[in-house]
C-alpha positions in Angstrom: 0.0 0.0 0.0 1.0 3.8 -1.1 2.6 5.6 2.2 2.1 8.8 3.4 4.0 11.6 1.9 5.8 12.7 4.7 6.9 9.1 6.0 8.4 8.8 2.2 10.2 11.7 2.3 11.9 10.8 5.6 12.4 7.1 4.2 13.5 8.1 0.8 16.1 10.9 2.2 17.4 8.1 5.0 17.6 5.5 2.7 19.8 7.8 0.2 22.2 9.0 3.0 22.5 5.6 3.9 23.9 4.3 0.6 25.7 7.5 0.2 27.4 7.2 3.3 27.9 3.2 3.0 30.0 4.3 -0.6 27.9 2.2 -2.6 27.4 5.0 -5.1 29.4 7.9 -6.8 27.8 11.2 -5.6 25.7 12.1 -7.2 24.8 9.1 -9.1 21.8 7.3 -7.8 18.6 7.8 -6.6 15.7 6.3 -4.5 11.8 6.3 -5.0 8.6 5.7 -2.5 4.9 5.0 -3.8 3.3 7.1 -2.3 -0.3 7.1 -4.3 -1.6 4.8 -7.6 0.2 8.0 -9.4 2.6 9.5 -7.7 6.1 8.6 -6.5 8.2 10.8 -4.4 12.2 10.7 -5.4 15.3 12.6 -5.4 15.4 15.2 -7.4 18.3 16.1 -10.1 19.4 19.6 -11.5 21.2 22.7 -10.5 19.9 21.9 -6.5 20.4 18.9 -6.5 22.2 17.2 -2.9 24.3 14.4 -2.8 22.9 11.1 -1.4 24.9 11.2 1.9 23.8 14.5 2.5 19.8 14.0 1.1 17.2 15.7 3.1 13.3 15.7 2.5 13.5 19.0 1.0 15.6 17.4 -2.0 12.9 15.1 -3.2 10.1 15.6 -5.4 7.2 14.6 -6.8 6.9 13.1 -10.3 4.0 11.7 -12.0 3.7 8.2 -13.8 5.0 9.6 -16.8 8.1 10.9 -14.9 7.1 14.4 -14.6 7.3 16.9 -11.9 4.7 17.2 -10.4 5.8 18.7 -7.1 9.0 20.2 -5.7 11.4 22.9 -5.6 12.3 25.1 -8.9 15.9 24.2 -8.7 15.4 20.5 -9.0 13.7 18.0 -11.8 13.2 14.9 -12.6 16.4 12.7 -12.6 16.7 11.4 -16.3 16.2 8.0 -15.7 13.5 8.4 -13.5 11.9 5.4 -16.1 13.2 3.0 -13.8 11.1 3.8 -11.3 8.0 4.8 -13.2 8.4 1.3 -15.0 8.7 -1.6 -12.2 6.0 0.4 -9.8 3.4 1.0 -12.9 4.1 -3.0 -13.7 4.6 -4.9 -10.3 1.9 -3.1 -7.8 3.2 -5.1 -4.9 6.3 -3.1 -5.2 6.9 0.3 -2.8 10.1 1.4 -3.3 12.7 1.6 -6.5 16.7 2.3 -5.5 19.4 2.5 -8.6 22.4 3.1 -7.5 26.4 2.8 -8.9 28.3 0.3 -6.4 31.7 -0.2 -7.9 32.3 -3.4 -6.9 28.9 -4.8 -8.6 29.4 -3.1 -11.4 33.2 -4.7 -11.9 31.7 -8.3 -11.9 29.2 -7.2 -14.5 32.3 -5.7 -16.8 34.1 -8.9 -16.5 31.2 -11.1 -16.9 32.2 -13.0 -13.6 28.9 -14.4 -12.0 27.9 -13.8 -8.5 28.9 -17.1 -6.6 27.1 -18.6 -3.6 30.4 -18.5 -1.7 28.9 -17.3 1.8 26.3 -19.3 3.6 25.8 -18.3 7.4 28.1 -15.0 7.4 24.7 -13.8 5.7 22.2 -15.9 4.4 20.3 -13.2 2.4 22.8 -12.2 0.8 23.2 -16.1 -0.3 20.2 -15.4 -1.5 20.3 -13.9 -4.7 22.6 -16.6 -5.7 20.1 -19.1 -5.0 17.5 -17.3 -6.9 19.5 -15.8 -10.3 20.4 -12.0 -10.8 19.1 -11.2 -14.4 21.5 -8.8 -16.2 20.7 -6.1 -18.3 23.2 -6.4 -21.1 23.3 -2.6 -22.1 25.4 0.1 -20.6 23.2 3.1 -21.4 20.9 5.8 -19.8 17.3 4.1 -19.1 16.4 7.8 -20.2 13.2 6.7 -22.1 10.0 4.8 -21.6 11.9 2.1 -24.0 14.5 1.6 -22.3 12.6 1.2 -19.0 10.3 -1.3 -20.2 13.3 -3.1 -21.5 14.9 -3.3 -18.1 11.9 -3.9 -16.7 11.0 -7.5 -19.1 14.8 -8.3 -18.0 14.5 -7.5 -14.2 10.8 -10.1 -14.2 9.7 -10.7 -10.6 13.7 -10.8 -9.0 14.5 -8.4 -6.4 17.3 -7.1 -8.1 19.0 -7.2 -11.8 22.8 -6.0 -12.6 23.2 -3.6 -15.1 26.7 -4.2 -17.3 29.3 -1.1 -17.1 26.6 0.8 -15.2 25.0 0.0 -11.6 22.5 -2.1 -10.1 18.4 -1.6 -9.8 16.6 -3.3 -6.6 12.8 -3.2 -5.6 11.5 -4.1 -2.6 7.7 -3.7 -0.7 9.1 -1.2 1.6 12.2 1.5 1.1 13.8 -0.2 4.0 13.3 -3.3 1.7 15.1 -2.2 -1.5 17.8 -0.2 0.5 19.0 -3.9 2.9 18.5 -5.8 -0.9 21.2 -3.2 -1.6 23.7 -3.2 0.3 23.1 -7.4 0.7 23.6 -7.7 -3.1 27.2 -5.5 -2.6 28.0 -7.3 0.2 27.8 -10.4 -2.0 30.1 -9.0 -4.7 32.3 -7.8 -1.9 33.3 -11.0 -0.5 33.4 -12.5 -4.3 36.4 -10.2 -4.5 38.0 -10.8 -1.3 37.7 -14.5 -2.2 39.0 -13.7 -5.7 42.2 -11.8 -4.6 43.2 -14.5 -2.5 42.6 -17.8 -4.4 40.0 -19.3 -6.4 36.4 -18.4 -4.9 34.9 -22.0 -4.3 30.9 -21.7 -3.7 29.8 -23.4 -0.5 28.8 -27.4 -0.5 25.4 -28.5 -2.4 24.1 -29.8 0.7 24.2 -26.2 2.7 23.0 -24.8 -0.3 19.9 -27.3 -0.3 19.7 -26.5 3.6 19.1 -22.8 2.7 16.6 -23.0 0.5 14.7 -25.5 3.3 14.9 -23.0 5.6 13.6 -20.3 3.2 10.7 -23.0 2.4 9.5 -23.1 5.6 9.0 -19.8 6.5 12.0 -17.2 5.0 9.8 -14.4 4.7 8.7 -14.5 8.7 12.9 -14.3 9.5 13.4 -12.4 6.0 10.8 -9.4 8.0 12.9 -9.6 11.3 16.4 -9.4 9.6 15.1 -6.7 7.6 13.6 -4.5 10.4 16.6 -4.9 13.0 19.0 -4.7 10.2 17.4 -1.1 9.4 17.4 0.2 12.5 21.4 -0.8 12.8 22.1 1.2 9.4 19.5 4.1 10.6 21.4 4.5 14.1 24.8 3.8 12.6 24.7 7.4 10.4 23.2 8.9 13.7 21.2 12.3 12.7 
């Protein structure tokens, strides 16, 4: 369900400082969206005003239509040009809250030398595993998604996952909350991160079949309940951690 505008600002703008101040974006690259009606989405504004995501407030969103246009906000900003991404996954997946594109580095490496994301880490933190388990679709192009095009291609290649890698460019995640897509995130660099590490020293060896089997049992029997729980505390450690 659509949020309130006020709680979406705060979310959006926290969410952004976050993943500003975690480095998993250039500044100002990157932005983060809230539903907050069948029509409306409030996200960071681009332009001559424009704040960089550590340092986002409420006052440097706005509000864009489902066509991507301003709708609401101050002169000095716009619409970011490839607000498409957003407008695209909430207008076709309404279960869907929140829309984050960012630029971390690290990600976008394993997309430039078409090195897959391995299930190397099982109990260090088991949702990142996830996305191994489940597939990250890639969106072969390194462009803009500057048009309603090129957002309904990334949307077809994103389908139902949480997350899709976009070659030479960045990362897209969805989620039904902003503190949803934000912990996807940093979970999906966190992956890539220890893919590295592993890389650097040896060869990265993904954890045994039978562990892997054991995680998807435990996501079987009730991964969304513990899913919620990691999620919420998880937030709150990130919220606190960049203090006010």
């Amino acid at each position: 369900m659509p949020i309130p505008i006020d709680d979406a600002r705060r979310l959006v703008s926290r969410s952004c400082e976050i993943l500003g101040r975690l480095g998993l974006t250039r500044e100002t690259a990157g932005h983060v969206s809230a539903r907050i009606s069948g029509d409306r989405v409030v996200i960071k504004g681009r332009g001559a005003g424009e704040a960089a995501l550590s340092y986002t407030t409420p006052k440097d969103l706005i509000v864009v239509d489902m066509d991507g246009k301003m709708v609401e906000g101050r002169e000095d900003l716009a619409s970011p040009n490839e607000v498409f991404i957003h407008t695209w996954m909430l207008r076709t997946r309404p279960e869907l809250e929140s829309v984050i594109h960012i630029h971390p580095a690290t990600v976008v490496a394993f997309t430039i030398a078409e090195r897959p994301l391995l299930p190397v880490i099982g109990a260090f933190n088991p949702s990142a595993l996830r996305f191994a388990l489940e597939g990250i679709p890639l969106y072969p192009r390194s462009i803009l998604i500057n048009s309603d095009a090129r957002g309904e291609e990334l949307t077809k290649t994103m389908g139902t996952a949480r997350a899709c890698l976009m070659r030479g460019h960045g990362i897209t995640t969805v989620g039904r909350t902003v503190e949803e897509a934000t912990i996807t995130a940093i979970n999906l660099n966190d992956l890539a991160e220890m893919n590295y590490k592993a890389a650097l020293l040896g060869t990265p060896q993904p954890i045994p079949d039978e562990d892997l089997e054991e995680f998807r049992a435990q996501a079987a029997r009730g991964g969304d309940r513990a899913a919620a729980t990691y999620m919420n505390s998880t937030w709150r450690y990130y919220d606190r951690l960049i203090g006010e």
